[in-house]
Structures are given as C-alpha cells and as structure tokens.
C-alpha positions in Angstrom: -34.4 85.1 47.8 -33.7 86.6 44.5 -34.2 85.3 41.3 -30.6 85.5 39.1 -31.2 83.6 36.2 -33.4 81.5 33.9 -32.7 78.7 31.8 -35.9 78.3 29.7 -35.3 74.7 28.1 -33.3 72.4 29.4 -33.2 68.2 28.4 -30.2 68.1 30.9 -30.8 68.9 34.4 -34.1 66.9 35.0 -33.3 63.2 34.0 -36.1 62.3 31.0 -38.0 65.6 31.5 -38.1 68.8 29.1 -37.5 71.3 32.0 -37.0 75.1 33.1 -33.9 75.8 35.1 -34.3 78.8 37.9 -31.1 80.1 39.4 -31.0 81.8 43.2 -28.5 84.2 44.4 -26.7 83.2 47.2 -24.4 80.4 48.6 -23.1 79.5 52.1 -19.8 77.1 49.8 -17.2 79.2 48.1 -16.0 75.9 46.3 -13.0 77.8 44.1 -14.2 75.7 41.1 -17.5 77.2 40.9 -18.7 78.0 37.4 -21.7 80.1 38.9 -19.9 82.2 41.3 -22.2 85.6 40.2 -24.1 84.0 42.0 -22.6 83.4 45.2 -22.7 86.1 47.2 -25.7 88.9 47.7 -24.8 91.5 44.2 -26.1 89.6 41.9 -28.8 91.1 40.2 -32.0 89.9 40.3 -33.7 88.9 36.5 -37.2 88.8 37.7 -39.7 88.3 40.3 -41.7 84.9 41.5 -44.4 86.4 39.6 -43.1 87.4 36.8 -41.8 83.4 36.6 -44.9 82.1 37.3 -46.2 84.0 34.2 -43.6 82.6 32.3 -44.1 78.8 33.5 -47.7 79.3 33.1 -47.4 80.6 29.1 -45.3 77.4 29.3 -47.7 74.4 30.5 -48.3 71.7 27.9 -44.2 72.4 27.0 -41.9 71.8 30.2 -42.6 68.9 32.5 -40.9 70.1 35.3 -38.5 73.2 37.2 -35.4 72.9 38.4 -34.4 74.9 41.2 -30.7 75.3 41.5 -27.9 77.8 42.6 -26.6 79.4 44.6 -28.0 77.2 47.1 -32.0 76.9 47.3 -32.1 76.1 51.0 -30.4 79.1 52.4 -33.9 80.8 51.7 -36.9 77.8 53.2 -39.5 79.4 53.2 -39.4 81.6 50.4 -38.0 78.6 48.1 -41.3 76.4 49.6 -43.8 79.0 48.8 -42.6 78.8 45.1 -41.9 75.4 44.9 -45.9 75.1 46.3 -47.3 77.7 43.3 -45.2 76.1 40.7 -46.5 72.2 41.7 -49.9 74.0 41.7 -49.4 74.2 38.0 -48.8 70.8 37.9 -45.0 71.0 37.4 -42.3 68.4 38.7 -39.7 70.1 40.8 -36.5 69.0 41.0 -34.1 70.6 43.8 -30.2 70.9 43.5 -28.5 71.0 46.8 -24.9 71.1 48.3 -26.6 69.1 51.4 -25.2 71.7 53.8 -29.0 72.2 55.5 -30.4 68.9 55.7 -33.5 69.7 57.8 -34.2 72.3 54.9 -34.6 69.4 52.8 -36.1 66.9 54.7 -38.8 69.4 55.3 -39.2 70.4 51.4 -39.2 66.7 50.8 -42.0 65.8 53.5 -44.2 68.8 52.3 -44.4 67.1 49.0 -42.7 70.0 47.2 -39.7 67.9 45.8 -40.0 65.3 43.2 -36.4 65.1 42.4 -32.9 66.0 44.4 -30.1 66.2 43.1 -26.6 66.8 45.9 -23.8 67.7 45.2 -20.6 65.6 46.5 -17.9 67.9 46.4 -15.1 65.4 47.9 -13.6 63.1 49.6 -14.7 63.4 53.3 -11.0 64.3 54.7 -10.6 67.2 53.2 -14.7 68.3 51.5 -14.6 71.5 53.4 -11.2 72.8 51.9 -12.8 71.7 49.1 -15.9 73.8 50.0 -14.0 76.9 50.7 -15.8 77.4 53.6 -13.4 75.6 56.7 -14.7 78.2 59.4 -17.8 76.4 60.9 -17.8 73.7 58.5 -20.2 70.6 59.4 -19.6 67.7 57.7 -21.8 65.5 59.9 -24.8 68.1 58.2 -23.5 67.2 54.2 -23.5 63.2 55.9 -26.7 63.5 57.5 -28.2 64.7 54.0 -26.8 62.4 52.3 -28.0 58.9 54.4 -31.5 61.1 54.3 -31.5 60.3 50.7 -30.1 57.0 50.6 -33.4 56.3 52.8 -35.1 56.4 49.7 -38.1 59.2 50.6 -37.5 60.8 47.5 -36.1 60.1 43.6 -32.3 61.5 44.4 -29.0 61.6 42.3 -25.6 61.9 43.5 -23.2 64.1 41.6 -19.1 65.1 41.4 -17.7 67.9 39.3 -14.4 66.9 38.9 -11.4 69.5 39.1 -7.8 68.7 38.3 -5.5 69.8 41.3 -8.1 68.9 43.8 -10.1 65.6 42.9 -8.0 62.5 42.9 -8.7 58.5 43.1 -8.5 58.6 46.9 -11.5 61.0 46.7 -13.7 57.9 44.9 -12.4 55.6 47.0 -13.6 57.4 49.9 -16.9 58.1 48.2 -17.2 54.9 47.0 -17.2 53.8 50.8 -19.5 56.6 52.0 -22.3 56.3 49.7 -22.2 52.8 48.1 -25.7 51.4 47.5 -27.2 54.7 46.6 -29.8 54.9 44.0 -27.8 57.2 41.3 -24.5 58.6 41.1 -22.5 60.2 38.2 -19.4 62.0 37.7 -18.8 65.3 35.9 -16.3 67.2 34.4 -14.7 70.4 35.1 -15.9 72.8 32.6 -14.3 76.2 32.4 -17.6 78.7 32.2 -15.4 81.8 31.8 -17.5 82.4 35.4 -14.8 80.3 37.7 -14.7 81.6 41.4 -10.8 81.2 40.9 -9.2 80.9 37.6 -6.3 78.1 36.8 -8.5 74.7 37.3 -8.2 72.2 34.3 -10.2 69.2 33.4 -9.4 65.4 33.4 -9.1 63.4 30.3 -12.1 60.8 29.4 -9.9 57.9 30.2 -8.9 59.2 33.5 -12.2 59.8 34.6 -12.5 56.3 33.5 -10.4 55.0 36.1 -12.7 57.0 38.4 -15.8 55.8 37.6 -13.9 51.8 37.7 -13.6 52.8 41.6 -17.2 54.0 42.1 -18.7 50.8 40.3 -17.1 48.5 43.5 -19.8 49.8 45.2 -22.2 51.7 42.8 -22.6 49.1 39.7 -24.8 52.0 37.9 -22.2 54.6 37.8 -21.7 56.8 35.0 -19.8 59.8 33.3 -22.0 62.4 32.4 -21.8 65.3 30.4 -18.5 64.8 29.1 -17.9 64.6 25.2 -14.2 64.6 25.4 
C-alpha cells in the first residue's frame, strides 16, 4: 500500500464533514475515463508514509472531522488499509471509504470491524456492458460489484451510490438499468465527466446539464432523492 497523494481540506467528498482526502496507488479497473490514472498501476510514487499521515491528521484534530480513503482502489490492500483506518479512528476521525465494489468481502469485513463510517461505490454502468466499461473484461465478476452493492442496500452502514458520467459510453439505457438494479437505495447521485488533464485515454467529453437532467428523471422512478452533483454547467 502506498500512499500517492493528499488532499488536506476537502467540504466535498465527506457529505456535511470538513475532511482530509488520502489517495492509494493501485487499481484492479482500468475504466478509460479515469481522471486518476497515476494512480492505477504500481509507479506511482509514494508522497509519504502512514506515519508521516498520522502526524499530519494528528496536527490536524479539532479541524477535519473525518478521512476519506480513496483511489486507486483501498481494498486491493485489507489489511494494510484496516490497520490505518484503526489508528486514524483512534484519533477520533470518521472514515469514509470509496470503493469500485469489486471485493465485497473486503468491505463487509472493514464495515463489521467498525472501521467504516461512510462508503461511497462507485457504479460505473449499466450491468450489460459495466465490465467494458471497467476495462478490465478478462476475469470480470459482476456478480462481486452486485453482491457489494445489495450489501449496502442492507443498510449496515451510511452508503452513497455514485455515476461519473462519460459521453460515448453512458447513455439512458444505462439509468434505466440502474434504476432497476438499485432502486430503494439510501443515496444515489450522478456526476459529470470532468477532463483532469490526468484521463487514462484522452477524447471523452461531458454531457450538458439538461441532458443529465433527463438522467436523473429516469433514476427518480425508483430513487425519489436523486441528484446531480458536482456539476456547475
């Protein structure tokens, strides 16, 4: 496990909490429209220890609320991710975990150690074709990225369900399909594609406001609470 980067304030990625964002190397998605694709493989150079983040989250107490532990993908590396989640929670920290869902014992087990006070999944697609979607088509599960996902819906633990949407891949028969998969779930929001200059593969655009719009009109069938975030388009 290698820490890659730190965001040191964040009012963003930890719904109502002032936050610290920790980034790990290492991914087993290639999704082309990755903004953070440094950090997908094992080169990525490492910013600073555990302890050296420790440090700076203790200098921090009485400032952030809570640590959010993103990607990469966190549960490639259980054990190592639990023993920090288990120092930082020490210090009285809420942790939130981001997660593509692709190891969903890793996540039940953070959850029932107590170590995760927020997840956040990522859901990357429609189910016919997520794992083109995920780059990854060799030894794909989908039954895994399902079996995370109804783990959530159970209600164990605070969760929010998320969709970056790309022009060229997403369309409405992706939210109608989500919309059946994961109605009833506790949070769900659509994204926009945002062009980080850091894109696994270059040539993706974003859709307009009032076509995500029509997006989010599919989701509410099933998910009243819906919502756009993050766009100001």
């Amino acid at each position: 496990m290698k820490i890659c980067g730190l965001q040191k304030t964040t009012l963003l990625d930890y719904p109502g909490k002032v936050a610290a964002t920790v980034f790990l190397g290492g991914c087993n998605f290639r999704c082309p429209f990755c903004h953070n694709s440094d950090l997908l493989g094992g080169s990525a150079p490492e910013l600073m220890t555990s302890e050296e983040l420790l440090t700076f989250l203790r200098r921090r107490h009485g400032v952030l609320e809570g640590v959010c532990i993103t990607g990469g993908e966190p549960t490639l590396w259980p054990e190592e991710v639990a023993g920090l989640m288990s120092r930082i929670k020490e210090m009285d920290y809420l942790v939130k975990l981001d997660t593509n869902g692709g190891r969903p014992q890793v996540l039940r087990d953070l959850c029932s150690r107590g170590l995760i006070d927020y997840a956040a999944m990522d859901i990357k697609a429609g189910r016919w074709h997520y794992a083109e979607v995920c780059g990854v088509e060799d030894g794909f599960r989908l039954s895994a990225i399902e079996e995370s996902a109804a783990w959530l819906m159970e209600g164990r633990v605070p969760y929010e369900f998320r969709t970056t949407t790309v022009k060229g891949i997403h369309t409405a028969a992706d939210f109608t399909d989500i919309a059946a998969w994961i109605g009833g779930c506790e949070r769900y929001f659509i994204q926009g594609f945002v062009d980080s200059g850091n894109v696994l593969k270059s040539g993706f655009s974003s859709y307009s406001r009032a076509e995500l719009e029509a997006f989010l009109r599919i989701v509410q069938q099933t998910i009243p609470n819906a919502e756009i975030r993050g766009v100001d388009y």
